[in-house]
C-alpha atoms as one frame of an Amber mdcrd trajectory, in Angstrom:
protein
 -43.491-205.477 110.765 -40.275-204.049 111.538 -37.592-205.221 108.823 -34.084
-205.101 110.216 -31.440-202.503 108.738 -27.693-203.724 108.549 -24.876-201.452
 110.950 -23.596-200.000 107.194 -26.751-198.502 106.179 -26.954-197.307 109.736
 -23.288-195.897 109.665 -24.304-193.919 106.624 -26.975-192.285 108.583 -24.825
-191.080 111.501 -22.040-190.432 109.234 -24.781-187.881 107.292 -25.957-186.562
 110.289 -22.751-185.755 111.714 -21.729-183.910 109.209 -24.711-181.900 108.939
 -24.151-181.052 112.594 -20.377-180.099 111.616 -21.574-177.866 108.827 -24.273
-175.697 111.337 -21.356-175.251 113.805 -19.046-174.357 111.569 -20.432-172.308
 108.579 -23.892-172.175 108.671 -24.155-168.788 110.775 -23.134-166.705 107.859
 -25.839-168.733 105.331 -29.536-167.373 104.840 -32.207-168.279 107.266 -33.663
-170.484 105.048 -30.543-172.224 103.916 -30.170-172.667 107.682 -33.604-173.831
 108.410 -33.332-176.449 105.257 -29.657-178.049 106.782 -31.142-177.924 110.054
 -34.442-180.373 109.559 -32.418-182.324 107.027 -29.823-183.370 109.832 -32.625
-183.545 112.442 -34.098-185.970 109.881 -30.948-188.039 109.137 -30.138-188.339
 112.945 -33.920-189.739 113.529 -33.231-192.074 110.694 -30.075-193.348 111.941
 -31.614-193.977 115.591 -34.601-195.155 114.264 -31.913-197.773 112.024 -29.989
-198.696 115.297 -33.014-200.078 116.971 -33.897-201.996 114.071 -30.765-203.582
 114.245 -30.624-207.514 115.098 -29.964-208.120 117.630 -30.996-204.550 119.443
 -28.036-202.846 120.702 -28.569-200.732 123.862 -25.773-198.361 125.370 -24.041
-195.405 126.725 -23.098-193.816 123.275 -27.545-194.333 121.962 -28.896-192.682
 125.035 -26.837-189.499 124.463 -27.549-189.322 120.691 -30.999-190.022 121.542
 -30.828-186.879 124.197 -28.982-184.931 121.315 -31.480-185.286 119.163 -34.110
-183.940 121.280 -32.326-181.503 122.524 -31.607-179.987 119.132 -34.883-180.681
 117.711 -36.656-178.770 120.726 -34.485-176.084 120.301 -34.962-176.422 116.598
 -38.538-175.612 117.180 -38.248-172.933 119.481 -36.160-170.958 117.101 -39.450
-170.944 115.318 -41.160-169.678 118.170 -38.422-167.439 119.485 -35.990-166.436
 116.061 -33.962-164.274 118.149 -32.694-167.372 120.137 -28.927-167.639 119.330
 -27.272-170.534 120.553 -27.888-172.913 118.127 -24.182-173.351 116.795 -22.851
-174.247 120.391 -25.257-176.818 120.660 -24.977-178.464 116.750 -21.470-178.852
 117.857 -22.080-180.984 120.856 -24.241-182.837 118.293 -21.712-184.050 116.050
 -19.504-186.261 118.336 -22.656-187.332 120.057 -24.043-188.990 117.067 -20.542
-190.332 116.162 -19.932-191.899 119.606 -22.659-194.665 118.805 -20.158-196.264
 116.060 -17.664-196.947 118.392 -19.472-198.077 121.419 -22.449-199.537 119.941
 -24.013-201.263 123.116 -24.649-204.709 124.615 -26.743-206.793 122.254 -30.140
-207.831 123.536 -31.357-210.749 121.319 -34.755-210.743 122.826 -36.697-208.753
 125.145 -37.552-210.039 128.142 -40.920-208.351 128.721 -42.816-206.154 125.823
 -42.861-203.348 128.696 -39.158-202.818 128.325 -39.166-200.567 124.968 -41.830
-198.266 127.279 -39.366-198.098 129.676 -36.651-197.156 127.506 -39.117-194.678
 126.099 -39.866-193.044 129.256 -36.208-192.737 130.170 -35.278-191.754 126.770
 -37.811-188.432 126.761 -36.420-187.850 130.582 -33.245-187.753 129.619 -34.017
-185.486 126.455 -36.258-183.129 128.465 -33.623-182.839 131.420 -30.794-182.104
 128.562 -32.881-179.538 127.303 -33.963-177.588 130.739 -29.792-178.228 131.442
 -29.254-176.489 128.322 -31.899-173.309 128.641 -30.241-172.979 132.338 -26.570
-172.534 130.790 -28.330-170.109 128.554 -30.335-168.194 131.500 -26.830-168.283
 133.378 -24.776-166.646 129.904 -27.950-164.302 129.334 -27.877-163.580 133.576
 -23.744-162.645 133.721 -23.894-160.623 130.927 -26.699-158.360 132.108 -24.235
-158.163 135.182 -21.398-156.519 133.113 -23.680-154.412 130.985 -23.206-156.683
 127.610 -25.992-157.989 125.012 -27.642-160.586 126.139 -25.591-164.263 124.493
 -29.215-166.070 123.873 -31.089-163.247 122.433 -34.233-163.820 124.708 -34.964
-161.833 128.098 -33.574-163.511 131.168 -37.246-163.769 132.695 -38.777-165.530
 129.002 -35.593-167.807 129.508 -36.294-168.794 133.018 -39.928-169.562 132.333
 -38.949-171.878 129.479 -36.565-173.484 131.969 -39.257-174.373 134.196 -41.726
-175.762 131.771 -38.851-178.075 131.166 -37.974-178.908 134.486 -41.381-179.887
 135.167 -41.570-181.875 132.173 -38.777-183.684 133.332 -39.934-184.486 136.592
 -43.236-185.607 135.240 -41.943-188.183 132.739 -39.122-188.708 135.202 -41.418
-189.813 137.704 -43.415-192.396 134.833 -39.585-194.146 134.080 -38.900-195.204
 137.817 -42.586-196.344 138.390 -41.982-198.144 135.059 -39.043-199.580 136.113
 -40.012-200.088 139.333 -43.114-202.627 137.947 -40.800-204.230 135.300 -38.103
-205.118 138.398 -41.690-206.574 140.263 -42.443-208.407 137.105 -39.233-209.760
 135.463 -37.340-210.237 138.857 -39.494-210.938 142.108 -36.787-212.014 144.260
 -34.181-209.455 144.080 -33.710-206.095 145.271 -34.923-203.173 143.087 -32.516
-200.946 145.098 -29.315-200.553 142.624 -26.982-197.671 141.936 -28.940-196.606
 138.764 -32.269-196.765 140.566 -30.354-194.918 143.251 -29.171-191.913 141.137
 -31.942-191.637 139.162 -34.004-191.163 142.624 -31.318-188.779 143.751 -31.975
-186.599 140.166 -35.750-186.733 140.485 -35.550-185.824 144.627 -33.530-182.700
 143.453 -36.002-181.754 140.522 -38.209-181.796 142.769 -37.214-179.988 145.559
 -36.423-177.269 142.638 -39.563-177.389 141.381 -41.124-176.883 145.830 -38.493
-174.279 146.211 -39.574-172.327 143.092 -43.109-172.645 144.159 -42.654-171.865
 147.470 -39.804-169.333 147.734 -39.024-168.203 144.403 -35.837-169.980 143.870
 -33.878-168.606 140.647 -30.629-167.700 139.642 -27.324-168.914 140.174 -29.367
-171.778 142.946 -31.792-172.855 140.465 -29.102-173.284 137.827 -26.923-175.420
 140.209 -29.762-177.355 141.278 -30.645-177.939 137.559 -26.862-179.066 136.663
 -27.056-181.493 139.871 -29.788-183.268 138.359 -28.333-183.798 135.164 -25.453
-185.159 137.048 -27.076-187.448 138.587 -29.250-188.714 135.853 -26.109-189.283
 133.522 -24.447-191.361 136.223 -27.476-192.903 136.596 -26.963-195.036 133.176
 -24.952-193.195 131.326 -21.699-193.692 133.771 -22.513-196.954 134.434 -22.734
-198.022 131.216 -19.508-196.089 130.113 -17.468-197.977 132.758 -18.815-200.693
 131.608 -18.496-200.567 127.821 -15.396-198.241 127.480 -13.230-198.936 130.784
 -13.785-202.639 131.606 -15.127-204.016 128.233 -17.661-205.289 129.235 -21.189
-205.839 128.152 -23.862-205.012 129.989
C-alpha cells in the first residue's frame, strides 16, 4: 500500500536536492573524491525521494516540470555511475547545474491532477516514456560531450570530457539504441492504451506525431551508422533533432499548456 505524502514534505525533498545539485556545481570540484562521491549519491537519493513523494501525492500530479526532473535524474545518475566506470570523465559540474532548476521547476508548475487512473496500464506507459526520455537526455548529453571532446582535438587542446573521442562515441550509441528500443515499447504502449481507453477517436495527435518524428530519426541514425558509418558533426545533429522532437512531443505541449495558457491538461 502506497500511503500518500503531503506537497510540504515533498517540497523539502526538492528543496534538499536542489541544493545538493547547487553545491556540486559550485564548490564541489575542489573537495576530495570521496567527499564528492558522498554529496553526489546523497542528492541522487534526495531527488529519487522527492519524485518518488510527488507521485504519491493525492491526487497524482502529472506535468511538464516532473518529466524533466525525472530525465534529470537519470541523466545524472547514469553519469553518476559511469564516473565509476570511467573516473576521468569530467563534466559532471555542467550537468549538476542543469539539475538544480530542473528539480525546482516541479514546485511551480506542479501538473494537472489526475484523481484516478483510467486504465492500470497508464503508470507503464508513463514508465516507458519516462526511461525514453532519460535515455535520450543522456545519449543528447554524451553527444555534446563527443562534440566538446571532437573541436578540441581540432585546435590541438585537452580533451573537455577526459575520455577518447572513439570510447565517447561508442557510449553514445549504446544510448541511442537504448533509446530507440524503449522508445519504440512507449508508442506501442500508447498506441494499445489509445485502442483500449478510446476506440473511436484518432490516435494520430501532435504528441504521437513528434514522438514518431524522434523515433524515425533515431532510427535512421542508428541505419546510417550501421550502414555508412555516420559520426561526427551528422550524428550529433541527428542526435539533438531527436531530442527536439521528443521534448515537443510532451514536454512543449504541456508547457504551453501549463505555463502560457493556464491550463490543465
Amino acid at each position: 500500500m502506497i500511503v500518500p505524502v503531503s506537497p510540504w514534505w515533498t517540497a523539502v525533498l526538492t528543496w534538499g536536492a536542489a541544493a545538493g545539485y547547487a553545491a556540486l556545481a559550485a564548490g564541489a570540484a575542489r573537495a576530495g573524491r570521496s567527499v564528492t562521491r558522498a554529496l553526489t549519491v546523497g542528492t541522487l537519493l534526495l531527488h529519487a525521494l522527492a519524485l518518488l513523494a510527488a507521485f504519491t501525492e493525492q491526487p497524482v500530479r502529472f506535468g511538464f516540470a516532473l518529466m524533466l526532473s525525472v530525465t534529470a535524474w537519470l541523466v545524472l545518475a547514469v553519469y553518476a555511475v559511469e564516473t565509476r566506470l570511467y573516473p576521468q570523465l569530467a563534466t559532471r559540474w555542467t550537468l549538476a547545474g542543469l539539475g538544480a532548476p530542473a528539480v525546482l521547476l516541479t514546485l511551480l508548475f506542479p501538473g494537472s491532477a489526475y484523481p484516478g487512473l483510467p486504465s492500470p496500464w497508464l503508470p507503464l506507459h508513463w514508465a516507458l516514456g519516462f526511461a525514453s526520455y532519460g535515455l535520450l537526455g543522456v545519449a543528447v548529453a554524451h553527444g555534446w560531450m563527443m562534440q566538446r571532446t571532437e573541436a578540441s582535438l581540432r585546435r590541438g587542446a585537452a580533451t573537455p570530457a577526459g575520455l577518447p573521442l572513439l570510447a565517447l562515441e561508442r557510449l553514445t550509441f549504446r544510448f541511442v539504441a537504448a533509446a530507440f528500443v524503449l522508445l519504440t515499447l512507449t508508442l506501442l504502449a500508447g498506441w494499445v492504451l489509445t485502442a483500449l481507453l478510446h476506440p473511436t477517436a484518432g490516435w494520430i495527435t501532435h504528441k504521437t506525431v513528434f514522438t514518431a518524428l524522434s523515433w524515425a530519426v533515431l532510427g535512421a541514425l542508428l541505419w546510417g551508422r550501421w550502414r555508412w558509418g555516420w559520426r561526427g558533426r551528422l550524428a550529433v545533429r541527428m542526435l539533438y533533432a531527436a531530442g527536439v522532437l521528443l521534448l515537443l512531443a510532451y514536454v512543449g505541449s504541456h508547457f504551453v499548456l501549463e505555463v502560457i495558457l493556464r491550463r490543465g491538461v
